[in-house]
Structure formats: C-alpha cells, structure tokens
N, C-alpha and C positions, 0 to 999 in steps of 0.2 A: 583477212582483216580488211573487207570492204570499207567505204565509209568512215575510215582513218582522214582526219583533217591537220592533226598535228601529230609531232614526234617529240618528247619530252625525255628529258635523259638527267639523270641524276650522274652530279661532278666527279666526286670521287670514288677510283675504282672502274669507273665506268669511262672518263671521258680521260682521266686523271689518274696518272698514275702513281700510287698513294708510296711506293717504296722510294721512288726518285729522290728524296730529301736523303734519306739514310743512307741508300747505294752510290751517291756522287759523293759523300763522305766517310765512306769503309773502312778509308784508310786510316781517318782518325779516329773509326769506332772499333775495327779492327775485326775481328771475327765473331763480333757480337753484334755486326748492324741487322742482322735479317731479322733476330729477336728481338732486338731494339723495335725497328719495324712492324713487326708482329703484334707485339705486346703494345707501341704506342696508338696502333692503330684498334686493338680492342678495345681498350680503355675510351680511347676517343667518342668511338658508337655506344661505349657500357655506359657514359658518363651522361649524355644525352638524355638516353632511357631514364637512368635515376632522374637525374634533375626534372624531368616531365612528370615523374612521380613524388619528387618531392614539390612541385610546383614552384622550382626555384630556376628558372631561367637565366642564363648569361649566354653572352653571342659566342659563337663557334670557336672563334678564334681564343675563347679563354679559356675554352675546353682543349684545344687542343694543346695551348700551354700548360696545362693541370694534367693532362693527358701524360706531354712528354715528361715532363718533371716525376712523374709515377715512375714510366717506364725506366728514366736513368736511374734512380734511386735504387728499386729493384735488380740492374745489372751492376750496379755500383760506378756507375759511370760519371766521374765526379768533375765535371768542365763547363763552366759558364760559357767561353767561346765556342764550345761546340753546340751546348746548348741552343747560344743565340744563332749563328750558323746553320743550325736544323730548323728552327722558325721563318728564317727569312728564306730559307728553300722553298720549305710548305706555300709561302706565296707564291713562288716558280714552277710548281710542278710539272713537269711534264705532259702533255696530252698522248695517247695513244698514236701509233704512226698513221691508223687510219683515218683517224678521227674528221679533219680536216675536207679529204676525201668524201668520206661519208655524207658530214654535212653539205657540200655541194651540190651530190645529188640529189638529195632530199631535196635542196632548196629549186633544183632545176626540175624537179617532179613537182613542185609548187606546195609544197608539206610547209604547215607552219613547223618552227623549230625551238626548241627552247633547254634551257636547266633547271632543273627542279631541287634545290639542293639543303643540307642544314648547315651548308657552309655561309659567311658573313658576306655581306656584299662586297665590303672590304677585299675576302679572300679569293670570292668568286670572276670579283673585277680585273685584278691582278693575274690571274689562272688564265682568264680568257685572254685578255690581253697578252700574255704571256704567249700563248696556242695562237696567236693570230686570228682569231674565229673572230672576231667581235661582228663581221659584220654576215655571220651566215647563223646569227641565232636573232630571233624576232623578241625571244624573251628571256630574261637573267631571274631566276623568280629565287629569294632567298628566305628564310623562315624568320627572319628577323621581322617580315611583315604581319607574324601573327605572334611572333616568340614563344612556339612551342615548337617543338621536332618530332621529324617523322619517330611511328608512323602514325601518328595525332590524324583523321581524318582533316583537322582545319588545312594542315599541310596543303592537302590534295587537292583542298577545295581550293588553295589559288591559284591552281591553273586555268578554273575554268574564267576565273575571276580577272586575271592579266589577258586571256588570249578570247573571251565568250568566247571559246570551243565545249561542248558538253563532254563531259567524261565518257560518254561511250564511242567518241568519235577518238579519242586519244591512245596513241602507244606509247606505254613507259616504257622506258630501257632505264634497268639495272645492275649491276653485280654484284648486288649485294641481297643474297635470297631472302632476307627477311625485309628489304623495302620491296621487293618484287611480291611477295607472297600480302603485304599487305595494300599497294596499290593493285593489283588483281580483286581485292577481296572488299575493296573501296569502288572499284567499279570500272578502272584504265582497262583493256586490253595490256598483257604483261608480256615484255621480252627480257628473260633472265639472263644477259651476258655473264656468262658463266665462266673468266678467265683463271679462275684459279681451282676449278676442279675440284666444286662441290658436291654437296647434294641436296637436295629439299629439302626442307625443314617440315614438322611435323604442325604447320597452320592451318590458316584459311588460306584461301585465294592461289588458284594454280599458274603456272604463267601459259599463254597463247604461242610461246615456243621459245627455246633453249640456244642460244649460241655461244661460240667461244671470245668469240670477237663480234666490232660491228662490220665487217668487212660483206658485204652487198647485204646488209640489211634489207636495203630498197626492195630487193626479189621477195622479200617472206610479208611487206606489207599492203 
C-alpha cells in the first residue's frame, strides 16, 4: 500500500464499540441485551439505506432514536428510563482498547488521520472526546456535510474535500463489509477490520486486506 497519505476510519464498529451502551446496562435489559444490541444496531444501518432511497434525510442521531424505539418494541421492552439511559450511552461509547495506540502511530509515521462516519457531529464530537483521541485525528468528517449516508459516493468524495488527499492515496478502515466493499469500489485502498467474524458480501469492491482488530495496522500500510 505504497503512497498512502492518509488513514480514514469509519466510527462505529471500527473505532467504536457499538454494544457498549447495551452491555453497561444488561442488568437492566437482562438476558435480552445482546439482541437488543443486534437488532438496534441493524435497523440503525437498514434505516440509513432506506431514507437515501426514499431521499428523506434526518441526522444520525434521530436514526438512532427510531432505531432503538423499533428494537425495544419488538423485545417488548417497555422503559423510558432505560430507553433514555441507552441514548445518552451511544454518546459515550467506548473506543476500542487499541484504538488510541494505533492512532499514535500513524500520527508518528506522519499519516494524515481522520473519521469518516454517518454518525452526527454531535455524536461523533462526544465519542471522540469521550476516547480521548481528539488531538490524534487531523479530520472529524460527518455526513451531515452533504446529508446523504454511505455508501452515497458524495460520502467519499469528502474526504478528498477536508484533507486534498486524492482517493487513491487513502486507507479506509472498516467493520463493516458493506462500507468496506463500497469504499474499495469507490476507489480508497480497503482494510476490512473484521471483528465480528464475517464474511464478504456478494459486491463490488474487494478490500486490500482483512484484519481482526487495528492492532499494528502500521505494518500492512
């Protein structure tokens, strides 16, 4: 992956650990939080996709309330305070333990660094600050700059647009194979962190190689 100039990492999933809200509260979801979990976090990506097809945009963060409201209703989980309790987590999320780590490196190899995400600046402000990172990313890039979500090519194109790096100088880092499969097929060089032991999807765009974590990413670019 010669002539890599920057490293671009999409938030949730990848930098962000998307169960954290559900798992620090188990106790009050009880043996239903991992599908709680599950369920809130498909809807979350399904609801995206629709709305970009129905050309009916709202920011992330109302998605992700429309989101959980689906997912409780469906396990029957009938509690405003935990409701609100799981939202204001999602602002807290967890970052991965390497996370931190990682970005360091990069930044002492002189790699521009950034988020690429269709989370709200709101949410993404909060996350980072939250992870401590704020000052090992050069760019916070959120979809609310063009109000459509991946994997919309506009998406892609504001990276080149925040950082004038050109798309073939960039690594995405993903975990999520269908942003990975279509920034690959958009034109990024793709790294599919792969922590929940998937498999490809039947798209475009393949990725430039496969991890589980970002742990010495540095070596593979």
């Amino acid at each position: 992956m010669n002539n890599t100039k920057a490293c671009i990492f999409d938030a949730y999933g990848t930098l962000f650990d998307v169960n954290a809200a559900c798992r620090e509260l188990s106790l009050d979801v009880g043996d239903k939080w991992q599908d709680l979990a599950n369920l809130w976090r498909l809807r979350q990506v399904e609801y995206t996709w629709l709305r970009n097809s129905m050309n009916e945009y709202v920011d992330f963060w109302e998605i992700t309330g429309n989101a959980l409201d689906y997912a409780m209703e469906v396990l029957n989980l009938k509690n405003k305070k935990l409701r609100d309790e799981l939202l204001e987590l999602y602002l807290k999320l967890e970052a991965y333990p390497e996370v931190k780590e990682v970005l360091e490196k990069l930044r002492d190899k002189k790699y521009k660094t950034g988020i690429l995400s269709n989370g709200s600046m709101q949410m993404l402000d909060s996350a980072v600050k939250n992870a401590n990172i704020e000052n090992l990313l050069d760019a916070v890039i959120s979809v609310e700059e063009c109000k459509i979500y991946k994997p919309s090519s506009e998406v892609y194109d504001l990276v080149e647009k925040k950082t004038n790096i050109q798309k073939d100088k960039v690594a995405f880092f993903s975990s999520n194979a269908w942003d990975m499969h279509a920034a690959a097929n958009y034109g990024f060089k793709t790294i599919w962190v792969n922590r929940f032991e998937g498999i490809l999807e039947k798209l475009p765009g393949k990725p430039s190689a496969i991890v589980k974590s970002l742990n010495n990413i540095d070596e593979i670019l």
